[in-house]
Each structure stands twice: as C-alpha cells, then as structure tokens.
C-alpha positions in Angstrom: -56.1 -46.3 -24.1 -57.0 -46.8 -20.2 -56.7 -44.0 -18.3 -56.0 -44.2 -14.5 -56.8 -41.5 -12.3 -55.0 -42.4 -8.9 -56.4 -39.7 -5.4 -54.1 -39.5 -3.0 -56.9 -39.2 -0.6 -55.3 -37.1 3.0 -54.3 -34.5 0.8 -57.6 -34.1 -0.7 -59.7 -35.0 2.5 -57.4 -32.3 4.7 -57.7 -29.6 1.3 -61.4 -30.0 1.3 -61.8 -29.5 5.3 -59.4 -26.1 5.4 -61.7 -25.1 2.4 -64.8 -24.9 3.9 -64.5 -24.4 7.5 -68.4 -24.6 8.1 -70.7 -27.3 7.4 -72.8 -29.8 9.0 -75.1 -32.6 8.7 -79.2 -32.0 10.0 -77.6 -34.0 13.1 -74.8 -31.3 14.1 -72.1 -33.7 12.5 -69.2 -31.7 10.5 -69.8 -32.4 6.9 -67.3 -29.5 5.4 -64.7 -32.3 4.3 -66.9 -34.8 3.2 -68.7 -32.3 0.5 -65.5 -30.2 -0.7 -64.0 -33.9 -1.2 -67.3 -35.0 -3.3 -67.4 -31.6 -5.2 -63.3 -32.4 -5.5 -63.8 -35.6 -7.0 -66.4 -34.7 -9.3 -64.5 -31.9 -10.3 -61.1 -34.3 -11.2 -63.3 -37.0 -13.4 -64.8 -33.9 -15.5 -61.5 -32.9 -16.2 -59.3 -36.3 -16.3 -62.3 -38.6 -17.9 -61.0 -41.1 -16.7 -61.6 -45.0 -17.0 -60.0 -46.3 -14.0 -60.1 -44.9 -10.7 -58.4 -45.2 -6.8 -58.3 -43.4 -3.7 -55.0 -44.2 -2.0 -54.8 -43.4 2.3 -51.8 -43.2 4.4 -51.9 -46.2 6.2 -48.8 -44.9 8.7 -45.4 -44.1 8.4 -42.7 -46.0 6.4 -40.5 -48.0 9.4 -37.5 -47.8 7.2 -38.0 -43.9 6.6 -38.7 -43.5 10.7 -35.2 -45.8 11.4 -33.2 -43.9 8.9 -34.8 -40.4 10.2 -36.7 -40.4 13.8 -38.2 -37.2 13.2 -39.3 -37.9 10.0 -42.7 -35.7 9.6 -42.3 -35.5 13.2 -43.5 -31.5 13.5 -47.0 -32.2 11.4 -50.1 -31.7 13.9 -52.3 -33.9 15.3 -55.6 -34.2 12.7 -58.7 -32.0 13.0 -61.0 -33.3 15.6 -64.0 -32.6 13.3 -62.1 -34.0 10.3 -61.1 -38.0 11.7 -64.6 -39.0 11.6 -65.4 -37.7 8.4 -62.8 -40.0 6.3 -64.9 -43.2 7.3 -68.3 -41.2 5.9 -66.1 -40.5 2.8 -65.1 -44.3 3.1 -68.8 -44.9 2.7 -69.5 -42.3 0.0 -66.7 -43.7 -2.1 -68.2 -47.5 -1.6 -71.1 -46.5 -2.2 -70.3 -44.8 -5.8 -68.3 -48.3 -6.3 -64.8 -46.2 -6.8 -62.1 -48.3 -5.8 -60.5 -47.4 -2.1 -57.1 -48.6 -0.5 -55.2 -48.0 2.4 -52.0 -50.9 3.8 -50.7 -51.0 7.1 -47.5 -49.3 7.6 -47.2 -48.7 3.9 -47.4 -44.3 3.0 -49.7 -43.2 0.2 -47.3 -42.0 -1.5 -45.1 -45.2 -2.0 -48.5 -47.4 -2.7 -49.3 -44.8 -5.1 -46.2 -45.1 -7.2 -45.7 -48.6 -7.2 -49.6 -48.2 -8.9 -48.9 -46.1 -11.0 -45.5 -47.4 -12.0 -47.4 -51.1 -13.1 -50.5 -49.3 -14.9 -48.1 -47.3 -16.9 -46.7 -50.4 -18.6 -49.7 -50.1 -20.4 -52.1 -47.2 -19.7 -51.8 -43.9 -19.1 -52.0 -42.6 -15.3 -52.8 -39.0 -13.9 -52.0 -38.8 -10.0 -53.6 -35.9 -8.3 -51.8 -34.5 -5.7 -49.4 -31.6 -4.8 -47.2 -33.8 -3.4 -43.7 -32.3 -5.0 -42.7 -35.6 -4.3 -44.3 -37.1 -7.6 -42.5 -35.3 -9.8 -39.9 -37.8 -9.7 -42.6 -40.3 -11.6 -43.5 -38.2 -14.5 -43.4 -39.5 -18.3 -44.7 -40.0 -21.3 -47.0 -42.3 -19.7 -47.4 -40.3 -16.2 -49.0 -36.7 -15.2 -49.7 -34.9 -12.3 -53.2 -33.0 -11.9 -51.8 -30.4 -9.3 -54.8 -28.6 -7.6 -52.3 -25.7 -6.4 -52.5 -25.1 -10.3 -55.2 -23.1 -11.4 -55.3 -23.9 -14.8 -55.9 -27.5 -14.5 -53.0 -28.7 -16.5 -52.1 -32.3 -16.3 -47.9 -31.8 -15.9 -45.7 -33.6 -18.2 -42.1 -33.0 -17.9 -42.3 -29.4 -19.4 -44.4 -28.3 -16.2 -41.9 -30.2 -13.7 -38.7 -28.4 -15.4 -40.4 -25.2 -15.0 -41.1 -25.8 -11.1 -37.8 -26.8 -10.2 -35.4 -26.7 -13.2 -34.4 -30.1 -13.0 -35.5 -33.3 -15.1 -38.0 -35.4 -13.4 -35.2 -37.9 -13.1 -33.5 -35.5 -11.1 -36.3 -34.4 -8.7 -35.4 -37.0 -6.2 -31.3 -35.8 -5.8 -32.8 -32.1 -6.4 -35.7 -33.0 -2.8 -31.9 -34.8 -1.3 -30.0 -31.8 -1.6 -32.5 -29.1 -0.5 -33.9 -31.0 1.9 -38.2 -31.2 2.2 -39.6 -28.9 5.4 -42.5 -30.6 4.7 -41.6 -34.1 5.8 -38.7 -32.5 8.4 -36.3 -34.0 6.3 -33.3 -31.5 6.5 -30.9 -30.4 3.6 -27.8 -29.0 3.1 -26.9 -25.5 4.9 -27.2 -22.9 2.0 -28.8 -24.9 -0.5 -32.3 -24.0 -2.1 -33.9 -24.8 -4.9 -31.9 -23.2 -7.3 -28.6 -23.7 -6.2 -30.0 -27.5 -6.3 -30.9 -27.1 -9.8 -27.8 -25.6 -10.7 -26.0 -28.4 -9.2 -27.4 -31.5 -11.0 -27.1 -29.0 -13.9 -23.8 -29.1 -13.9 -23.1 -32.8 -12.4 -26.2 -34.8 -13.2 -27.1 -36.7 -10.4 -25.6 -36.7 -6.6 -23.5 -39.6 -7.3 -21.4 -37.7 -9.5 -21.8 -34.5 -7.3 -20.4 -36.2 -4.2 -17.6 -38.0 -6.5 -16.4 -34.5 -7.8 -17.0 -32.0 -5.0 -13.4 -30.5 -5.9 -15.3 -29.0 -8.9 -17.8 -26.9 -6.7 -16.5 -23.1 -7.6 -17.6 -22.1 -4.1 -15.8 -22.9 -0.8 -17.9 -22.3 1.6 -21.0 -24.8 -0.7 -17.8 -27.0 -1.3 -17.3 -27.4 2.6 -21.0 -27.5 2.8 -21.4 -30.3 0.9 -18.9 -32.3 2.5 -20.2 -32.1 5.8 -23.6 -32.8 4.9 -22.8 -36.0 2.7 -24.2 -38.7 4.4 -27.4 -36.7 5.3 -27.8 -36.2 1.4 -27.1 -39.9 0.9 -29.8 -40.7 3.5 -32.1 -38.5 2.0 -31.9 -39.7 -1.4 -33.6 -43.0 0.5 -35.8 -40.8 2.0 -37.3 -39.1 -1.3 -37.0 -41.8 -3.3 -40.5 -43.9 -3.9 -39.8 -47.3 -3.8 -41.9 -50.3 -4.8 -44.3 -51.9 -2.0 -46.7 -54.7 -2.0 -49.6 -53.5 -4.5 -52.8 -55.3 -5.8 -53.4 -54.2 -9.5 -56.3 -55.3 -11.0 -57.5 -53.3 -13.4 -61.4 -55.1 -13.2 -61.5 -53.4 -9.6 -60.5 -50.0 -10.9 -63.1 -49.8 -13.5 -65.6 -46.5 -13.1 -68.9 -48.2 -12.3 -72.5 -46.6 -12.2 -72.4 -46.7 -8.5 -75.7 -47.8 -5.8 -77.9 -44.3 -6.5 -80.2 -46.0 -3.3 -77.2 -45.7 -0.6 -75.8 -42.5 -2.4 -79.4 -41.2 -1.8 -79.5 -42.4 1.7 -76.0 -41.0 2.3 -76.4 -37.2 1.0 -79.9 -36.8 2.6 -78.1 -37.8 6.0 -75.6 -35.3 5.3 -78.5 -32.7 4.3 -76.3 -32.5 0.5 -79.8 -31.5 -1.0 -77.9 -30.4 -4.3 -76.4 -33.4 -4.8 -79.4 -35.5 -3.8 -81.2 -33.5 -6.4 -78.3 -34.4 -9.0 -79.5 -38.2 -8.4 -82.7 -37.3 -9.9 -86.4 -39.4 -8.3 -86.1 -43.1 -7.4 -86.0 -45.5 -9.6 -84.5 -43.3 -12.6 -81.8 -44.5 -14.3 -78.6 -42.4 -14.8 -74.9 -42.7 -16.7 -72.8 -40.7 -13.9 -73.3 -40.2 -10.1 -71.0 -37.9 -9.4 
C-alpha cells in the first residue's frame, strides 16, 4: 500500500534553527536551519519509507479562527531574523530533490494538512510529522503521527494518543476545547487541565453531552465553572477542530523522485554542506536516493 509521509514544514524549519544555533554558508549566510531541516528530512524517510511525500507551510492565519478569537496565536514572536531567508533556500533544496512543496493563502498548515491526509487515507496509509497535539484528533487505522518530541521514533496509533491525554482521538478536539491550548492563546475553562478534561469526556463522551448534563458534575465549583465558560468551550471546539479546505491531491505529484543531483550539488557547495555534497558522489554517477 502507498504510504504518505505529509511535513508540516514551520515546525520542522523553526526545530531545526533552535537546534543548531551556529552555522553558515562560505558567504556569511545562516545555514543552521537549512541543514538540521535536510538532516530532519533524511532522517523521517529512513524511518517512514515512504512512497509519497509533502511539505505543507503556513500560509497565514485562518480568518474564521481570527473573527471567532482576535487574539488567536496572538502572543507567538516575530520569526528569527536569520531564519526568514532560509525557508526560500529550503524552498529551493526541496525543488531541487523534486519533493512535492505547498503553501495557500490564508489557509494554516495544519487545516491543509488534514484535509490531505483525510483524502489519501481513503486509500493509503498517511504518517504526519509533527508535534502539533492538534493531530491527534486525525489518528486511525489508516493515520499516524511521527512525533519528533518522541525519542523512540514510534509512529502513534491510537494506543500512543490515549496514553498522552487519556482520551480517544475522537475526543481530542472537546479534550484541546475544554482545557484550552496556551499554544495558540486559545483560553480554557478556569480549573480545568488535562486530566480533569480526560475525566470529563470519560464520564460524558463528548461536550455536547457535557454541556447538556452539567447537573451531573459532582463538583460545584467545576459545575459553576463550566457554566460560565460555555460559550468559550463551544467556540473553541471551532477553534480546535480541522476542518476541510481547498486541497489539490494528486498522488503523481507526490511520488518520491530521484531528484536533479546537478542543482542539489550546486546548492550544498553554496551552503559549504561538504558531507552532503560528498553523499552525492562525482558528477555524472548515477544514484537511487539523494537524501
């Protein structure tokens, strides 16, 4: 069967520029992102093998997420100086080894990268790589997650996602609603973490039946909580939630190709990568994998 291996490409671009703090190019350009991404990449098809391949960008915030929330992801910092103009020389590295690249206007990664991964499952089998928590809500039988805050390089199924948060991956959307996600400024309810959350849809399901039963809630204080904070869980749940967007899937453009070794040459010897330009072997050779 086809295996997809979707990048969410910020978090891997901004994990590989934190990871090596010094690096540059022959020229004085930074180069610390564009490597650790490269050596990141290599590192995921070793490990995935897979046959179909994507780098997904941001391409801005969701207008419907920013109307419901103004100050959604409002408090993340301004990007790296030295890291903006290495995504357009990973743009060119990633052309030049013929691995598909997309980023839409006003649509988030994250949404293009589940509508993708959504339509490939139908019939393949898709690993995203990212530690977005946000994911979680997309696991199956047909879906992983190659997390690269886990060391041991498992591909999460639903066993790994119950153990991270105690809920189903059904539930990981009205699990993010009710805790609220510090990492997109999206605020939850007063008093309730990840385990009272857990213990919640435990015991009700889902937030729809939460809401609907509140006199149930042993607890006055979460009871009152609850209450007051209804219609900031309801928004959330449209907050967390991935919904479908406008998304080109064809599977002939996702294909692992062989790559132009001549531009991949030209490209690591400008970024003084002499490892990697050694890994291409002398001109004119032939060989099954660039990366």
């Amino acid at each position: 069967m086809s295996r997809l291996l979707i990048v969410d490409g910020h978090a891997y671009a901004y994990r590989a520029f934190h990871a090596i703090r010094e690096l540059r190019s022959p020229g004085g350009q930074p180069t610390n992102a564009i490597f650790g991404f490269v050596k990141m990449l290599e590192k995921m098809r070793q490990a995935v093998q897979p046959t179909h391949l994507i780098v997904v960008w941001d391409g801005g915030l969701s207008a419907e997420r920013l109307a419901a929330l103004p100050d959604y992801k409002a408090q993340r910092p301004e990007m790296p100086a030295d890291l903006r103009p290495q995504l357009d020389e990973i743009e060119s590295f990633l052309a030049a080894a013929e691995i598909a690249s997309q980023r839409a206007d006003g649509v988030e990664a994250d949404d293009y990268i589940a509508t993708l991964a959504r339509r490939a499952a139908e019939g393949w089998n898709v690993v995203i790589a990212s530690s977005d928590k946000d994911f979680m809500q997309l696991v199956s039988t047909r879906i992983g997650l190659l997390n690269p805050n886990d060391k041991t390089g498992t591909i999460w199924g639903r066993e790994q996602v119950f153990a991270k948060t105690g809920v189903e991956p059904e539930q990981v959307a009205d699990w993010l609603a009710l805790m609220g996600d510090a990492v997109d400024n999206i605020p939850g309810v007063p008093g309730v973490g990840p385990k009272t959350a857990a213990e919640l849809l435990k015991q009700f399901g889902s937030v729809e039946n939460l809401l609907a039963r509140l006199d149930e809630v042993k607890s006055e204080k979460l009871q009152q909580s609850l209450r007051d904070a209804t219609a900031a869980v309801v928004r959330n749940q449209k907050l967390v939630r991935l919904p479908a967007v406008p998304c080109e899937f064809v599977p002939e453009k996702l294909a692992i190709r062989p790559g132009d070794r001549e531009t991949l040459r030209r490209l690591y010897a400008g970024w003084g990568f002499k490892g990697m330009l050694a890994a291409l072997g002398e001109p004119g050779v032939k060989q099954a994998e660039l990366i």
